[in-house]
N, C-alpha and C positions, 0 to 999 in steps of 0.2 A: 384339228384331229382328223388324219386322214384315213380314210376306208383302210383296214389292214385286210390281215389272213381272210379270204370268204367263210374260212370250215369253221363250223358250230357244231357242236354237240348235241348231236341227233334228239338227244333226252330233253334237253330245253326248247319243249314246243313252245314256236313264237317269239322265240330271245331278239331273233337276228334285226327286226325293224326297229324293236325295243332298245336296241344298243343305237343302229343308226339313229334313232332321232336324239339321242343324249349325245351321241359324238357331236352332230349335228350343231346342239344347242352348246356344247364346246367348245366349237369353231366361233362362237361371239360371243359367250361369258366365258370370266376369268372361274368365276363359280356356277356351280349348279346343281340344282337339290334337287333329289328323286323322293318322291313322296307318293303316299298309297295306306293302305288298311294291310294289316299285317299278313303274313304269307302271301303275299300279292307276287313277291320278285323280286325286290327293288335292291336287296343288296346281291341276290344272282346277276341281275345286269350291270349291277355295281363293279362287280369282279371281274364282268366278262369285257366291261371296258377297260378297265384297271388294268389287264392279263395283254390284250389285245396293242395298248398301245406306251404301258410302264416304259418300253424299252426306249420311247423317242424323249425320254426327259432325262436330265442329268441327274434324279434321284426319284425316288417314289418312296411311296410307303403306306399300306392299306392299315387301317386302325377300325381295328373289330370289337363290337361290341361296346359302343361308346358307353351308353347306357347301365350297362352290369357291372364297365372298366370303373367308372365315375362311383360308385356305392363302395369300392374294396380302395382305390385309389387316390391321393389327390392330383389333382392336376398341375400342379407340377411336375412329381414324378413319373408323371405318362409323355407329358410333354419329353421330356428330359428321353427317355426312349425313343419317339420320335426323332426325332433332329438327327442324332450320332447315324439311322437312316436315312434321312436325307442328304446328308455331307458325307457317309461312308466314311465315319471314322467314329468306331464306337468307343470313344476317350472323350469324347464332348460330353461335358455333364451339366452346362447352366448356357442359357441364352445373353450372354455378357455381346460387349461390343463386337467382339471379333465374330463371333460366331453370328449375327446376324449382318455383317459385310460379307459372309462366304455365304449364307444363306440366300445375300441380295444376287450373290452373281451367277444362282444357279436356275435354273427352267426345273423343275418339281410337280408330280403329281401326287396330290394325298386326296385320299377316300377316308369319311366319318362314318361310319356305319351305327346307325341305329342311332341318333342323338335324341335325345326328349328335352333337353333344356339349352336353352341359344348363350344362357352363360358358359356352358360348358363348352361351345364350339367355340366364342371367344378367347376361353381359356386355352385352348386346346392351339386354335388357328392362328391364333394372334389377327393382326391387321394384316389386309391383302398386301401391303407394297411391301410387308417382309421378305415375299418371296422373286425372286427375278422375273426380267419378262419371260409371257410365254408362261407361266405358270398355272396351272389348273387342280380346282378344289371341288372336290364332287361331296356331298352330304345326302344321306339317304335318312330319313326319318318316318313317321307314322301323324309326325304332329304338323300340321300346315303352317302352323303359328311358329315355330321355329324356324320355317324357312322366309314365310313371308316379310317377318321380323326385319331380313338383313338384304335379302333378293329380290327384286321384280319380279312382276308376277309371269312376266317373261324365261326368265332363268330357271324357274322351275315345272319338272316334268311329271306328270302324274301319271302314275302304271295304268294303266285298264284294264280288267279282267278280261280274261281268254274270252274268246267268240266262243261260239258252238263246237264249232267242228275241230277246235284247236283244243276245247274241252273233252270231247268225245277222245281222242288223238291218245292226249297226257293220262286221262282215264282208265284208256286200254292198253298201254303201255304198263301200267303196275297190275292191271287186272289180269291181264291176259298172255302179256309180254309180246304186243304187236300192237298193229299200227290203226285198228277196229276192232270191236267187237264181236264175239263170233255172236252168229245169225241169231241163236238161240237164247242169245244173253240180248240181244239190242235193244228191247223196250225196257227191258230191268236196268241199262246202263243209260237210259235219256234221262229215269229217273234221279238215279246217282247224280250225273250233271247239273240238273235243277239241281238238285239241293245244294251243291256247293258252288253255284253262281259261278262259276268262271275262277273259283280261288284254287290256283295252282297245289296249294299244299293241302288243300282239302281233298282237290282229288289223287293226289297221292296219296295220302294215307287210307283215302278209302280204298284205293283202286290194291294198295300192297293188303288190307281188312277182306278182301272177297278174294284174293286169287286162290286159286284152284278149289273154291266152294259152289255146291252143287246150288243150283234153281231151287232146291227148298232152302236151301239158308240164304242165299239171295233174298229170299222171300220173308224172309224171318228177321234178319237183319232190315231190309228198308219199311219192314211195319212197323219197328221201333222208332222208323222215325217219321211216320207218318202222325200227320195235326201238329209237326211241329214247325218252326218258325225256325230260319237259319240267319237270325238277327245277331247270334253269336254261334262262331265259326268251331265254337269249343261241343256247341249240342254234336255237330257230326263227328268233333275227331275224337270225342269220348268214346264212341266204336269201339274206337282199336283198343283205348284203354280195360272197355268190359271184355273183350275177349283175350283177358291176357288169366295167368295164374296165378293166384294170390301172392305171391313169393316176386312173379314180375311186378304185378300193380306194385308191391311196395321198395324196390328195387326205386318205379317208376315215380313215386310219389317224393322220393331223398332224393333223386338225383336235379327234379324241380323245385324243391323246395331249398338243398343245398347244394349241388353239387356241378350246376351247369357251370361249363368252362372251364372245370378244373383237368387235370393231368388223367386221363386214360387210366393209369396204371394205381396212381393214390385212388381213384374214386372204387376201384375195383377193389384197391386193399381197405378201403374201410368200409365198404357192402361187405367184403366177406369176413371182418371182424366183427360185424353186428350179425353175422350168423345169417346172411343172406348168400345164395349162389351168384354171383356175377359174371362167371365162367361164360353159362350157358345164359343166364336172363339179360346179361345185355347185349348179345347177338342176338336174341328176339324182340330186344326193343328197335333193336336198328333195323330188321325184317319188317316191322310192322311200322317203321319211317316215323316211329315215334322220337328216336333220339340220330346224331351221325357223330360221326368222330370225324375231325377236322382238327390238322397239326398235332395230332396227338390229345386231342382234350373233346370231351365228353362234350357235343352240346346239342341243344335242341330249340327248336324252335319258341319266337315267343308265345304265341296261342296255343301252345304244348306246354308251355311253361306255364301259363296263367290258368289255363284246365287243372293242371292238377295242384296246385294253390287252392281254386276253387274247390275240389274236392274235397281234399283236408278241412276247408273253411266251413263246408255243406257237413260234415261230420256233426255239430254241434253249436249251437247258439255261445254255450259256453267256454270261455278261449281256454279254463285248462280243463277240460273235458275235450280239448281235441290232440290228435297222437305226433303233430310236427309243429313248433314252433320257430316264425323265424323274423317277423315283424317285431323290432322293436319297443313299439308303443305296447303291443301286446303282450311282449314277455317282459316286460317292464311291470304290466296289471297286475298278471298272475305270482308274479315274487312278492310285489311289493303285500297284496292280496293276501297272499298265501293260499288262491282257491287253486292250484296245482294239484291235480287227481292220477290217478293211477295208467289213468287214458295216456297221459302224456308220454312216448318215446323219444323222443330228440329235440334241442333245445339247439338255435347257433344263432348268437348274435354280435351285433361290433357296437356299443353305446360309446364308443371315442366321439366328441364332440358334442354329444348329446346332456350336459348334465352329470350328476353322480349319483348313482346308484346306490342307496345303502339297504344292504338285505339284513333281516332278522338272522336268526341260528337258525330259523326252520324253515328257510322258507321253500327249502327244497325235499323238505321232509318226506311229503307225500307222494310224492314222485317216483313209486315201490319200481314203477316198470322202464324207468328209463335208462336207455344203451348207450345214446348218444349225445355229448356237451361240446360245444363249439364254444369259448369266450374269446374275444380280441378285445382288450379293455385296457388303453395304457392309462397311464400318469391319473395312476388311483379312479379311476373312473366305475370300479366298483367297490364298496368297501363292505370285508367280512368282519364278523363279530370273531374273537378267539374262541369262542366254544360253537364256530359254525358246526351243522349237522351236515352229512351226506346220506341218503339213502341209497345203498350204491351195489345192492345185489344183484343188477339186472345188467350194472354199466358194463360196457364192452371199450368204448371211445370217450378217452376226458381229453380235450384241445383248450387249456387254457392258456391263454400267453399274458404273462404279466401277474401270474397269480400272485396275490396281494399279501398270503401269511406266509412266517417262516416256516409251516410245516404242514402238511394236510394233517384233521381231523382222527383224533384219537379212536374216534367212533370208523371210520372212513377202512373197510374193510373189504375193494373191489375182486372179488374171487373171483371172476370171469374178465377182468381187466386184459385186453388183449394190445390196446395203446394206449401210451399213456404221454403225452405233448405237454411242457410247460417250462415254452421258454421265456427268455426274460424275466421268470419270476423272483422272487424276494423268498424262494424259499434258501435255508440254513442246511437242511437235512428233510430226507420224505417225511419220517414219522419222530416224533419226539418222546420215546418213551418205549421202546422195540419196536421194531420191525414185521412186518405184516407178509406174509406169504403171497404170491403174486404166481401162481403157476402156469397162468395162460400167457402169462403178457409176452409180448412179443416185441416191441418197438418202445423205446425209452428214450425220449427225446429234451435233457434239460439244456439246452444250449443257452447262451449268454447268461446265468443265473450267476452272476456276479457273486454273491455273498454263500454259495453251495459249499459249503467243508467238509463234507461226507455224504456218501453216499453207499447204501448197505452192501451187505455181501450178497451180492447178485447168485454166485454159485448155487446158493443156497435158498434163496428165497425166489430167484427166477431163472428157475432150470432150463426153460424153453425159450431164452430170450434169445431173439437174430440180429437186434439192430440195437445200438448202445451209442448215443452222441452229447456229447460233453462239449463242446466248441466253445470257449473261453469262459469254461467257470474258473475265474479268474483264483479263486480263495483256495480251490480244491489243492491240496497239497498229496493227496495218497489214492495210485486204487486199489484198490484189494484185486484178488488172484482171480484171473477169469479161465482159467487154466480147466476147470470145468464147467464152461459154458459150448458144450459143444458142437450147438447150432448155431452160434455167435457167429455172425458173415461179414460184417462190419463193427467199426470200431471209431472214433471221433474223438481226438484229446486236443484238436487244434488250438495253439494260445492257452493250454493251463500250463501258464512258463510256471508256476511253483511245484510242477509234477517231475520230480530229478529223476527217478525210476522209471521205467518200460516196467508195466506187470506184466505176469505170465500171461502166456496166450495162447487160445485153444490151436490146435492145427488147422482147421476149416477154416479158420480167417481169409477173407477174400479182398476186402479191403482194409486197410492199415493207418490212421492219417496221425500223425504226433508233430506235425508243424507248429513250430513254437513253443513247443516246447522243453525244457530244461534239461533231459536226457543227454550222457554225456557218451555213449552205445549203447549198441542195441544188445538186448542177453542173448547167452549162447542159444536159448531156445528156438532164436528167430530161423535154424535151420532145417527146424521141423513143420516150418509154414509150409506146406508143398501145393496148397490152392489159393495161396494166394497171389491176387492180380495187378493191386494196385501198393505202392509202398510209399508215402509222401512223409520227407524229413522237412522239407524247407525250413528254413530260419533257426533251425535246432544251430545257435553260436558257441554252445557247449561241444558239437558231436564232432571230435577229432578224427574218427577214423570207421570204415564200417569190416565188421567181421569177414573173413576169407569165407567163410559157410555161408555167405551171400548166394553163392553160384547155386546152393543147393535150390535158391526159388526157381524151378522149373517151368511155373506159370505166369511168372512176373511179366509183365506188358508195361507197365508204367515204372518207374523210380525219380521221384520230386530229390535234388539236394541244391534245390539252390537258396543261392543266400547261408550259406555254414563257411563264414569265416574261417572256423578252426579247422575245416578238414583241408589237408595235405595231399591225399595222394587218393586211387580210385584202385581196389587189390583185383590184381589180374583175374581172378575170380569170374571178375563182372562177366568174360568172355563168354560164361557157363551158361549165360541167362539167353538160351535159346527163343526164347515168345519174348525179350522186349522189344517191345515198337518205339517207349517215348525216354529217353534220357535227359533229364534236365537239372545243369548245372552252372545256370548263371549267376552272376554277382559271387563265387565264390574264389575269395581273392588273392585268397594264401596258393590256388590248385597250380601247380609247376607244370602238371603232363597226367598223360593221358597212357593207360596200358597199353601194349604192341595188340592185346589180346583183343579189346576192342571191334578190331575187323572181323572177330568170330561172331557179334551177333547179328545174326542172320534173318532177321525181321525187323532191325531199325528204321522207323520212318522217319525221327527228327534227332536232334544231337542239338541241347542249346547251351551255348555257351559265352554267353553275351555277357562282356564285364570281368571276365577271368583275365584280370589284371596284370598277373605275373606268369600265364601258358606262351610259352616259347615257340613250342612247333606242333605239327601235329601229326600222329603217325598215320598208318595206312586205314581205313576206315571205308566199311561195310557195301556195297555195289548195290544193296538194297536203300540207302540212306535216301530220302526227296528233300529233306531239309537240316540245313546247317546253318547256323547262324551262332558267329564268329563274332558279332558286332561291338564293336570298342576294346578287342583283345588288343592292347595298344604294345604289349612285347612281342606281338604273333609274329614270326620270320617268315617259317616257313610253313606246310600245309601239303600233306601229300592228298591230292585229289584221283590218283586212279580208278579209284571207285565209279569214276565217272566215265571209263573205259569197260562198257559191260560185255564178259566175257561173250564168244559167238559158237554156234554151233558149225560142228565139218558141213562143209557143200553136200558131201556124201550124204551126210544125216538129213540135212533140208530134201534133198531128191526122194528120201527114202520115206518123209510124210506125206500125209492127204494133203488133197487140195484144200479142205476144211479145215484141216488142223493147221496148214501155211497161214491161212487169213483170219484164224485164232492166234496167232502169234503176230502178225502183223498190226491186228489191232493192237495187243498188250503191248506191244514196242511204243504202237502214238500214245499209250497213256502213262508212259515211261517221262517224268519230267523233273527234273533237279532245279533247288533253287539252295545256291553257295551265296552268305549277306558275309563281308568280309568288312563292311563299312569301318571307317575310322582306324582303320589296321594299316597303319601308316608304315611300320615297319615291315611288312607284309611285301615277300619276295613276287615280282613281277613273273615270274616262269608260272605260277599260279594261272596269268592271263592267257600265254600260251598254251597251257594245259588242256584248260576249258574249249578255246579255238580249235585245239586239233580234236578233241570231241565231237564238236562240231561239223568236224571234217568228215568225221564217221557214223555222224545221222545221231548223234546224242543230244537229245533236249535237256539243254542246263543254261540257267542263267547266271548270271555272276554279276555281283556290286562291289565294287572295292576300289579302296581312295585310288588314284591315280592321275594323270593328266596327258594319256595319248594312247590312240589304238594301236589293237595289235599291227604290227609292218606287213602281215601277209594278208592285213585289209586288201581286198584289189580295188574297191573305190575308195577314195577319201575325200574328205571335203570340211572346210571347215563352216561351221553355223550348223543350223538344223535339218537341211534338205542336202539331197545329193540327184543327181539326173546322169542317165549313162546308156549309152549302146549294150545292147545283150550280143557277149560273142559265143553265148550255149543257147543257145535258142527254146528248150524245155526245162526251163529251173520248176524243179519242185519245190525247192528248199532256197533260205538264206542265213546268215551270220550277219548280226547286226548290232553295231557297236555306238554309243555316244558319250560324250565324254561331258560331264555336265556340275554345273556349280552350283549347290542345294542352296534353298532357303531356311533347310531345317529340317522339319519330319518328310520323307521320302515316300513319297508314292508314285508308280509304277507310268512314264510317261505311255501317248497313245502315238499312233502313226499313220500315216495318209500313203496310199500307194496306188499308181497306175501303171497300169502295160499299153503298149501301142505291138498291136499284133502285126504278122506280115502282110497282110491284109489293109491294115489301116484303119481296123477297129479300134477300140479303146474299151481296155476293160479297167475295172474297178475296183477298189478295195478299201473302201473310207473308213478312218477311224478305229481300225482295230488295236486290240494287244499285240505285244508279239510272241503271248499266249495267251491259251483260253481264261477265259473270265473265274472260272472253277480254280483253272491251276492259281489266279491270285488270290479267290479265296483262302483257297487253303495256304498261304503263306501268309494273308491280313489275321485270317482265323486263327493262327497261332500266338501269335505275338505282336504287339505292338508294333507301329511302321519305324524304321532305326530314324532316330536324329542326326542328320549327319553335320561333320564340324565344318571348318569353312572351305577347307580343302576340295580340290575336285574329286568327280570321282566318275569311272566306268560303270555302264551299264553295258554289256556283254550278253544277248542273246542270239536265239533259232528261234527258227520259224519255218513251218512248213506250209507247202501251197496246196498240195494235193492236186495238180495239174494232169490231168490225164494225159498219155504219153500222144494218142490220137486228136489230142486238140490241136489249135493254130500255132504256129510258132512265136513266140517272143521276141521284138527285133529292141526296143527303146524301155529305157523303166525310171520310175521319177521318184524318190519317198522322200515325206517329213516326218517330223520329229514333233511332235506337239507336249511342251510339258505340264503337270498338271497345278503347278502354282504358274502365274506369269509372273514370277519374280525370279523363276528360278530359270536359269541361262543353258544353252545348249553348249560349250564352246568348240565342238568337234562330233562328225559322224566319221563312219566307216560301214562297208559292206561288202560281203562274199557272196554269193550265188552260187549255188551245188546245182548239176546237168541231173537229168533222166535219160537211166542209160537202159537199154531192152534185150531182150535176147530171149529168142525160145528153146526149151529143150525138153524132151521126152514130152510135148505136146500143149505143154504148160507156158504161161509167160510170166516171165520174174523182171521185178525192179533191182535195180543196181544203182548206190550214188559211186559215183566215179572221182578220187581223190587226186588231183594233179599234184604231180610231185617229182621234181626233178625231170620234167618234161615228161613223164613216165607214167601213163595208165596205170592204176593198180585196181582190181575189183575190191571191192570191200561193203561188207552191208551195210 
């Protein structure tokens, strides 16, 4: 592990030695365990190694939160998310032979962060010689015995707490927002330091608890913590938690107790279903570094976490005399018990594995004050009595999945019910005996409930409802009219195939999803959806045809029709749907063609059509489109691609911008990049290749895949194998076209390439290992779809590439590239490559690039 970037992030005082001695211990373990007392660092230097040198191994992958992951997860299914990162192919779903032969051949760096038990890293890591040489495995933990366990006591590094002056530093950076103390605070901040020993997270949180308070609450604040002991790191950062609002503290108390790790945006919507403000109290938790948001998910620190555990704990000797339950063994007492009191507000637990649970009728009786129920309980793991009670006036949030009777509780009359979760249940119908008024609720979630037959008239009983998901209640045969639900934004029918009807549907609908099921069109209503965004038919094998009032969705972005057999034709209509981006229409096998109108919309960014078995050709299509993917259209002929010819502005018009506005346009041109997968289109007219090439000609970034077996003729190098070597007769190539013609092993991924320049000079420049595009642009073409399998046939891969060569740099005399593919199975049998000049010119004061297209021995400008 070699010294990378020097820059560190000014805010992590003291990172920088901290990372070198872990590289360090790197460079001669294959493992290496960071160990410390908590808030110490250990997973900050964890990342900062991780970040610094991920990019020298053929896969990585940081795994957070071992410890939190391991209580909701098994380790399998973590495993299984793993890997498909490490091999970058997220279709690997079990560690079978093959998949640990590709794991043997690759150099891999994984981070465990946080582990408490050395089974779980076993579980997790497997055995070291899984991974290739050169591989490296970093483990941060708290527990010494986990690492000592498997590592010499060599292998592992133990953080130290901050010095003084690196205390003092981190201190007054959240205190003060600088790099000391001012004059008048310094003996008040030596004291701050003491107390928190050198724990980087203690004086953060203290240091963001005092910023901008005067010398008397200085003072007031460290009297509370005078005579005490910082034997635990929780006595100081409770601080922060006293000086919050009550509405925060309890904000603060759900999100430790439940809610660490989860999704940003769910933790907000169920604080502000339990009638809490989240808006504003979780931007002052994060102000006072009691919680951050990372990747989108709420989380906090563990000594944050275990303070307010401890709080709730200190509330009461008696477990239901306290307001948050979420230990097992404990709300196992208090049901089985029935000492459950008033005290009690939220209940979340997972008893899977644990035993079975059998509760009385009452045992929730008492429980007048409670908002919030979390159950995760499969394969009976709790079992109700039929005359269960609920006492459910206060509930705001029921999450039960698995719920065990055909019907909630006759008694069971949640008036303030704002969600209500219960999927996989064995309910028949909600209530058995009428229907109960539901006016708050908002979120209605029974997905997979198998044996559901009915479900009530929402219109009626939940006015206010926004979110309604049904996702393969298999039994449901009818929904009743949602035609006045008219905050209704979504909508879920996926896989109820026994649901033959589309019900009415309010106009607000924003999303749409009826995949799978039985519907044979869609009613004439669907042209008064005018906010809706997203539209998913997939697998609907009944739906022949869709309405010409399609064009009316205005806002449409999305439209799912793949996999519908029975549909025939696409009504020119579609052309109306100005906002869509995604069309997708593979596997549908009966589709013959495509409307002319099609090139009218005007924000497509993909077109799939992967498997449309009997599409012949394909007409003019959209200048906006990045991806098309044509894969196994095995009747496909022809293909018009001028799309990929984007229209240019007059010379006049270019003269006539700013210099700002030219280099605003110059950007958006390099992030202009098409990818054509033609794979397996065997009938697939050759002029297509040509097509794409003379794009090329004219500075268009597009790639192309498609069966074949020979470059384009106005290759000017060829060579057969993987490498080509050649004199430069333009001396300033900015740009190349680069073609190979190659025999897959199967699933196709993007080979890499090796290039060198020999200047006039007789330097040597470099360029090892790149794409021949950025790593992003293959994202987004892995990120959509699956990689194509291609058949045994050869095939082209047809790119650009640009150099970005400054016009003032050296000249170019000699150039050498390979071809590297990324199975060794799979064969090169031919290159080709073009080289495009950097042409200059100044005018009215300014200097412009020009590529310069040969042709007919004939200069022509062209941008």
């Amino acid at each position: 592990m070699s010294k990378g970037d020097d820059s560190y992030d000014l805010n992590l005082i003291g990172i920088k030695l901290r990372v070198e001695e872990v590289e360090q211990l790197l460079n001669e373990k294959q493992i290496v365990g960071i160990w410390g007392m908590g808030g110490i660092g250990k997973t900050t230097i964890a990342q900062e190694v991780f970040h610094r040198n991920k990019n020298k191994f053929d896969g990585h992958c940081f795994v957070e939160n071992v410890r939190e992951t391991m209580t909701k997860q098994s380790s399998n299914s973590v495993r299984v998310k793993i890997i498909p990162q490490l091999l970058r192919d997220k279709h690997v779903d079990s560690l079978n032979d093959s998949t640990r032969r590709r794991l043997k051949s690759k150099k891999v760096l994984i981070v465990f962060d946080d582990v408490e038990d050395r089974n779980h890293l076993k579980d997790l890591a497997g055995e070291c010689d899984l991974y290739g040489e050169g591989s490296r495995i970093i483990i941060t933990s708290r527990d010494s015995h986990v690492l000592n366990s498997d590592f010499s006591e060599k292998g592992v590094y133990e953080v130290e707490k901050l010095i003084d002056s690196q205390s003092m530093e981190l201190f007054s950076l959240h205190a003060f927002n600088q790099n000391l103390p001012k004059e008048k605070y310094l003996e008040l901040s030596k004291k701050v330091t003491i107390y928190a020993r050198g724990n980087p997270l203690a004086l953060k949180v203290l240091g963001s608890h005092l910023f901008r308070r005067t010398i008397k609450e200085w003072e007031s604040e460290l009297e509370k913590l005078e005579g005490k002991s910082l034997k635990k790191i929780q006595d100081v950062l409770k601080t922060s938690y006293d000086g919050l609002e009550k509405s925060e503290q309890e904000i603060f108390l759900d999100i430790a107790c439940f809610f660490k790790g989860e999704d940003k945006d769910e933790v907000e919507r169920k604080l502000k279903a339990c009638g809490f403000y989240p808006e504003s109290g979780i931007p002052r938790l994060i102000e006072k570094s009691l919680i951050t948001i990372s990747n989108g998910a709420v989380d906090m620190h563990d000594l944050l976490e275990q303070m307010g555990k401890d709080i709730v704990n200190e509330e009461c000797k008696q477990l239901g005399r306290r307001s948050r339950l979420w230990n097992y063994e404990d709300i196992n007492h208090v049901l089985i018990t029935e000492t459950g009191t008033e005290n009690v507000e939220a209940i979340s637990f997972r008893p899977s594995g644990r035993g079975i649970l059998k509760l009385s009728a009452t045992a929730f009786a008492k429980m007048c004050n409670l908002r919030f129920i979390e159950v995760y309980a499969k394969s009976n793991r709790v079992l109700l009595p039929k005359n269960f009670e609920f006492c459910a006036q206060a509930l705001r949030c029921l999450y039960w999945d698995y719920y065990p009777l055909e019907s909630l509780p006759l008694n069971f009359w949640p008036k303030n019910l704002v969600e209500l979760r219960m999927r996989e249940s064995k309910l028949i119908q909600l209530w058995n005996g009428g229907d109960k008024p539901l006016g708050n609720l908002k979120i209605m979630d029974l997905n997979y409930s198998d044996d559901l037959i009915r479900i009530p008239n929402l219109s009626s009983i939940a006015p206010n409802l926004e979110f309604l998901y049904l996702e393969e209640c298999s039994s449901l045969v009818e929904i009743p009219s949602l035609q006045n639900l008219t905050k209704l934004t979504e909508l879920d029918l996926t896989y109820c195939d026994e649901v033959k009807d589309c019900p009415e549907i309010p106009c607000n609908i924003r999303i749409l999803k009826l995949d799978g099921t039985g519907i044979e069109q869609l009613p004439s209503s669907i042209k008064h959806l005018s906010q809706l965004v997203i539209l998913s038919l997939g697998e609907c094998t009944a739906l022949e045809s869709l309405p010409s009032s399609i064009g009316n969705l205005k806002r449409l972005e999305e439209l799912h029709l793949s996999e519908c057999p029975s549909l025939v034709t696409i009504p020119s209509s579609i052309g109306e749907l100005k906002c869509l981006e995604y069309l997708f229409l593979e596997n549908c096998s009966n589709l013959e063609s495509l409307p002319e109108s099609i090139k009218q919309l005007s924000k497509l960014k993909e077109l799939n059509l992967e498997d449309c078995k009997r599409l012949k050709s394909l007409p003019g299509l959209p200048s906006c489109l990045k991806l098309l993917n044509a894969t196994d259209c095995r009747s496909l002929e022809s293909a018009s691609i001028s799309f990929n010819f984007l229209e240019h502005e007059d010379e006049n018009e270019e003269a006539d911008r700013s210099e700002h506005e030219n280099e605003e346009a110059h950007k958006s041109e390099s992030k202009d990049c098409k990818f054509l997968d033609f794979s397996n289109c065997v009938k697939l007219n050759k002029k297509v290749m040509e097509d794409v090439f003379e794009a090329h000609l004219l500075g268009q970034k597009v790639t192309l895949l498609m069966a074949g077996g020979e470059v384009p003729e106005r290759m000017r190098y060829k060579n057969k194998g993987t490498s080509l070597s050649f004199k430069l007769d333009l001396r300033h190539v900015i740009a190349f076209s680069f073609c190979v013609v190659l025999r897959p092993r199967g699933g196709f991924y993007f080979p890499r390439f090796e290039v060198d320049f020999i200047c006039e000079s007789g330097n040597r420049r470099e360029r090892n290992a790149f794409n021949l595009f950025s790593n992003k642009d293959v994202a987004n073409w892995n990120g959509y779809y699956a990689a194509p399998y291609l058949s045994d046939s050869s095939h082209v891969l047809l790119s650009f590439n640009g150099l970005r060569t400054r016009f003032d740099e050296e000249c170019l005399v000699k150039a050498s590239f390979c071809c590297m593919p990324y199975w060794q199975e799979e064969k090169i049998m031919e290159s080709g490559l073009y080289h495009l000049p950097l042409y200059c010119h100044l005018r009215e004061g300014r200097l412009y690039r020009r590529i310069i297209k040969l042709k007919s021995g004939e200069k022509q400008q062209v941008k």
